[in-house]
N, C-alpha and C positions, 0 to 999 in steps of 0.2 A: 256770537254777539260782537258787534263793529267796538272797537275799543278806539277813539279820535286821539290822534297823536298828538293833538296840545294835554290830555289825559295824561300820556304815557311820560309825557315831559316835567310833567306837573307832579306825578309821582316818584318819577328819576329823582327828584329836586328835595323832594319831602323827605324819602330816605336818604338820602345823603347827610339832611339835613338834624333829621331823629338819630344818625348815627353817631353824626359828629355831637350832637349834645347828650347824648347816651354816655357817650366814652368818659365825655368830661366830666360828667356828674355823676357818673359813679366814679371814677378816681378821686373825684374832692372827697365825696361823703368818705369815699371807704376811709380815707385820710383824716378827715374830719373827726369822724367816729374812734377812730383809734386816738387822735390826738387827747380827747375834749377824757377819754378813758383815763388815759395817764396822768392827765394834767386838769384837776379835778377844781382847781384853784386858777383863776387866770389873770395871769399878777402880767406887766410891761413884759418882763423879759421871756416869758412865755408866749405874752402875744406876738409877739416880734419873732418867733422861731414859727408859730403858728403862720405868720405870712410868708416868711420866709418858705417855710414849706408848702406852702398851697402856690406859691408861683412855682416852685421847681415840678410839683407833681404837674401842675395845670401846663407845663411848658413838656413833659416827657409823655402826658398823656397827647396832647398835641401831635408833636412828631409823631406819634403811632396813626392815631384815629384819623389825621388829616389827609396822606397818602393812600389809606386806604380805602379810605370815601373818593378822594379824587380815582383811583383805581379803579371802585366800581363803575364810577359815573364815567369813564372812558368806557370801559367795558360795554356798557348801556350806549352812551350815545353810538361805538361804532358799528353794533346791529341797528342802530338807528341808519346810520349814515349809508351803511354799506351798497344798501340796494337802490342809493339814490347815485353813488358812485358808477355803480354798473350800469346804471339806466342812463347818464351822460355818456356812456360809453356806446352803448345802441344807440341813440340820439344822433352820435357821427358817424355811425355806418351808413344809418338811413339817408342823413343830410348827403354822403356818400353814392348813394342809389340803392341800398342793400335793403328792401324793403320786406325781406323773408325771415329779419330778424324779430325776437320775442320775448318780451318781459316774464320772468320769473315772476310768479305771484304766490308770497310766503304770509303775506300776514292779512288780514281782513279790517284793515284802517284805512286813513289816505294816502300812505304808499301803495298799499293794494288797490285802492279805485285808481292812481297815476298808472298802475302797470296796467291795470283794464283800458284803464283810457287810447293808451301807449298801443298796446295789441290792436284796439278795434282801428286807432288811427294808420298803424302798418296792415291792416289787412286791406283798408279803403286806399293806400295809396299802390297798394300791390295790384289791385283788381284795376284801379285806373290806368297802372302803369301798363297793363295788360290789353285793357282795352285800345291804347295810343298805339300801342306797337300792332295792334289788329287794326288800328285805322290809318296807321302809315301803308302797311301790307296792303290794306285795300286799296287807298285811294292808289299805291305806283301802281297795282294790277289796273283798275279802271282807269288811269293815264294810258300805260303802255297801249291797251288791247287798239283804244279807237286810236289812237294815235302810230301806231302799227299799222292798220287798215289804212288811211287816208294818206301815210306814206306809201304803201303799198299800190294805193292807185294814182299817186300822185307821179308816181315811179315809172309806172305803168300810161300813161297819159305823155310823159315827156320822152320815154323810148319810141312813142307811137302803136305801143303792143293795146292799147285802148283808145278809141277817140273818147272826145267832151261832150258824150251823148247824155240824152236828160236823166236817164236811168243811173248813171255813173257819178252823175253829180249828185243825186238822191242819196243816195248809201254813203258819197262822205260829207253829204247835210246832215245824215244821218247821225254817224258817228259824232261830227261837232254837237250834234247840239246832246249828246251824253257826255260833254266834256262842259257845254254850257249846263247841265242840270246837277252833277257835281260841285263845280264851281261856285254855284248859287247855295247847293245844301248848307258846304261851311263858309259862305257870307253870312247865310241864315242862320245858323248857330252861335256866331261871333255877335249877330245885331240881337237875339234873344237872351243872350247874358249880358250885352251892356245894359238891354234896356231893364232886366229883373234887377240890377244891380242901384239902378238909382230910383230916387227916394221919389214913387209917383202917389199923390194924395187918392185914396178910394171915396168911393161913394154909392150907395145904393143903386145899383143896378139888373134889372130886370131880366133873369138868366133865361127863363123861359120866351121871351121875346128873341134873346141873342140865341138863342139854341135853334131856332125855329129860322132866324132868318139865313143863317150860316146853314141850317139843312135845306134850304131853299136853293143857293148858289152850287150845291152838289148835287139836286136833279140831273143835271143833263147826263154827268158821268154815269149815276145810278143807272139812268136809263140806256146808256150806253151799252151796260155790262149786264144789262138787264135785273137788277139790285131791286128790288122791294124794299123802300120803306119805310118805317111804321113809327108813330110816337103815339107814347102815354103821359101826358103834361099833366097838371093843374090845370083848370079854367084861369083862375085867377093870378096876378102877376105875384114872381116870387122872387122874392128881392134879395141880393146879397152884397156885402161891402168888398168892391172890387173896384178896380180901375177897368173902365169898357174894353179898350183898346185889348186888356191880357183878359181878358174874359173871352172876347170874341176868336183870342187865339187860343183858347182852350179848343173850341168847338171843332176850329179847323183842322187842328191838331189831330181829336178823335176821329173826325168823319174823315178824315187823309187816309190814314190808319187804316179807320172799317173799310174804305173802299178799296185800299192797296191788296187786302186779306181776306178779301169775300170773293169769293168764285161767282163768276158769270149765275145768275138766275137764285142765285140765294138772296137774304133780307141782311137788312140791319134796322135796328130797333133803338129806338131815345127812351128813355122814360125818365121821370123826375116824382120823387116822393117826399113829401114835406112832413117834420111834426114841429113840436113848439120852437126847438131852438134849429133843428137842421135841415140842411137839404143835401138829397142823395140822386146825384146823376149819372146813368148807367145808359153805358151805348155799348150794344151786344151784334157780334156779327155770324152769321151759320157759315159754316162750310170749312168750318178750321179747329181745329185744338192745340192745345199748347201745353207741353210734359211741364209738370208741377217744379222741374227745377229750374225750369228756364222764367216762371212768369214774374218772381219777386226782382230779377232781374231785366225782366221789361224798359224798367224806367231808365235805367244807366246808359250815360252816353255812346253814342255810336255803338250799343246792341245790337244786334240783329239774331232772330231764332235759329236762321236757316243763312249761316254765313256765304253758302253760294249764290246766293240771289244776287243780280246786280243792283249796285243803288239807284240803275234807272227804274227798275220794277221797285223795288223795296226799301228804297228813301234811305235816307244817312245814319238812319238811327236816333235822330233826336228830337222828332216828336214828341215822344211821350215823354222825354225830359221835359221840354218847357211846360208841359202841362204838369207834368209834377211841380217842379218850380213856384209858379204861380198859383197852384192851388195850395199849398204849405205855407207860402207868404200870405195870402191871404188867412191864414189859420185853418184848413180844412190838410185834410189826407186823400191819396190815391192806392186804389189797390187794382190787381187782377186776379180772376178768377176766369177757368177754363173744366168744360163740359159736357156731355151729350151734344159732341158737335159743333158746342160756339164756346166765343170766347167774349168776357164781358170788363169792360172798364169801368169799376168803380170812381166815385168822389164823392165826398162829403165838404160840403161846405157851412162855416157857424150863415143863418138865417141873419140878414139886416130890415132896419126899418123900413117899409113900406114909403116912398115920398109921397106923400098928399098935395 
């Protein structure tokens, strides 16, 4: 049972407090009682000894009882304090960069939820930290390789060991323009967090229309790659509260995705199912699977399943962030699921009013 530390404070305070008046009231009484014994008669000059002696006991009861309450209540507050001492102490490792440090969790109150909190915040900044340093690695490897190449012929062209034939200048078009598609990823990353970042007003917006017309602008690829495919909508418009603009880049986002990870002559498939309050949008693509400890991980930035891929084939990674992103501010959740062959992007999003 959670015991809330204004509780445990609150108790510290009352025993200290029952003790100190414990002490004193029974030293008066016991005093008291013996006096009132002897002194059966209470004439002035007995009363006067009678006061006299209830300050001296009330003053030696004191000195005892008072030290020894303040005693315990140190005793108390420094298991109190202890584990908040040591937790500013991880605090400047991490602020440090040491993000593999970890809170002791001893009790099951609000020091215990701050050491949970404290853990779950050094594991997310551990995996981030992990992710930067796999996306500096990447991006020098995708620098170097075309940028390698096109000095290599550039090298090659000014010794005369190659003429300026069209073929030669193809291959470092070639290469430029995977230095332009890079380049572009983390533009597009950086204009996708400013824009989640500031405050844009929603409004009902018709997801099965946006879904429909964004699968529209990805025909020619499909059919490029010879891709089937297929939706199961609603007749009817189904509305949610969203800003258009992050709606329409959900879709892109997925159908990027499905068509980046769908092999030549397989499908990918929309479907959208409504009840009172939600809507559940799922775009599934065959030809791929995904091992269960890689798909919770889907979403986090600059991911990728299959780290050798380059990011001209396999994107930057952070697609499915923005779509995560944006459907969480919106109020809804994203998940994946992966099976007999395909692999499927859930969302749920809360249902808005219908505009009339």
């Amino acid at each position: 049972m959670k015991i809330k530390l204004i509780y445990k404070l609150l108790a510290l305070n009352a025993l200290v407090l029952i003790l100190l008046a414990a002490g004193i009231s029974i030293g008066f009484s016991q005093y008291t009682l013996q006096l009132i014994e002897e002194n059966r008669l209470m004439v002035y000059q007995n009363f006067l000894m009678f006061r006299s002696a209830t300050e001296r006991y009330f003053l030696y009861t004191s000195l005892v009882i008072v030290p020894f309450s303040i005693g315990i209540n140190w005793l108390f507050t420094r298991s109190i304090v202890r584990p908040l001492s040591g937790m500013r102490k991880l605090t400047e490792r991490v602020a440090s960069g040491d993000y593999t440090v970890r809170a002791e969790i001893r009790s099951n109150d609000e020091i215990g939820d701050l050491a949970r909190s404290f853990n779950q915040m050094g594991k997310q900044l551990e995996r981030i930290e992990q992710l930067r340093r796999s996306l500096v690695a990447d991006v020098a490897h995708e620098l170097r390789n075309p940028l390698s190449t096109v000095r290599g012929y550039m090298e090659a062209m000014k010794d005369g060991v190659l003429s300026a034939k069209p073929e030669t200048l193809d291959k470092c078009y070639h290469e430029v323009e995977r230095l332009v598609f890079l380049v572009e990823d983390i533009h597009r990353l950086a204009v996708a967090e400013s824009d989640l970042k500031a405050i844009i007003p929603s409004s009902p917006v018709d997801l099965r229309s946006v879904a429909q017309e964004a699968a529209s602008r990805y025909m020619p690829k499909w059919e490029e790659k010879a891709i089937v495919f297929q939706e199961d909508v609603p007749s009817a418009p189904v509305c949610v509260m969203i800003d258009k603009v992050h709606a329409v880049r959900v879709f892109e986002n997925l159908f990027d995705n499905a068509m980046r990870y769908t092999p030549n002559g397989h499908s990918v498939r929309l479907s959208m199912q409504a009840n009172a309050k939600m809507l559940r949008v799922e775009v599934t693509n065959t030809g791929a699977e995904i091992a269960p400890e890689h798909l919770t991980l889907l979403f986090e930035r600059f991911y990728r399943v299959d780290p050798s891929r380059s990011r001209a084939y396999g994107g930057a990674g952070i697609g499915l962030t923005i779509v995560r992103d944006i459907v969480e501010r919106a109020g809804g959740r994203v998940w994946a699921t992966s099976g007999n062959g395909s692999v499927t992007i859930h969302a749920e999003l809360p249902l808005g009013q219908t505009p009339g």
